[in-house]
C-alpha angles and dihedrals in degrees: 000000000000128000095206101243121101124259133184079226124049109245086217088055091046091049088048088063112034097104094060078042089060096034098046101233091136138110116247094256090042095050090050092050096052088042097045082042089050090045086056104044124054091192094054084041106052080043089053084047096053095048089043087055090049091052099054089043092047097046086042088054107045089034094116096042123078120191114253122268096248081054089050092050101041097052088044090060094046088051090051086047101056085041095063097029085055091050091049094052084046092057091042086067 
C-alpha cells in the first residue's frame, strides 16, 4: 500500500512493521523513523490507528483468560526453535 506521495520511508515498509512499532519492539532510530513517516502520512496513519484500536479490543477482551500451559510451552519452544535454527543459517554463512 502506497498512498502516492513520496516518503523518505516506503509506506509499505512502514505498514510491515507497525505492529513492532506498537508493540515496542524497535530500536530508537527505527521507532523515529516510523513515527516522523505516520506524522506525516494520514494513510499510514489511519492504518497505524485501526491496528492500535485491535490491539486494545483484543487485549480488553481476552484480559481475564491465560493460555494453557501445554499453549505456553509449546509456543515457547517454537519460538526457541526458530531462534537456534536462525543463528545456525547466520554462521553458515
Amino acid at each position: 500500500m502506497s498512498c502516492g506521495r513520496p516518503h523518505e520511508t516506503d509506506c509499505g515498509e512502514v505498514l510491515r512493521q507497525v505492529y513492532e512499532y506498537l508493540d515496542g519492539e524497535m530500536g530508537p532510530e527505527d521507532c523515529e523513523r516510523i513515527s516522523a513517516h505516520l506524522r506525516e502520512c494520514g494513510s499510514c496513519m489511519s492504518e497505524y490507528e485501526r491496528d492500535q484500536l485491535l490491539k486494545a479490543i483484543i487485549r480488553r477482551s481476552c484480559r481475564c483468560e491465560s493460555a494453557p500451559v501445554a499453549l505456553r510451552t509449546q509456543i515457547l519452544t517454537r519460538i526457541t526453535t526458530v531462534t537456534l535454527e536462525t543463528r545456525t543459517i547466520t554462521r553458515g554463512d
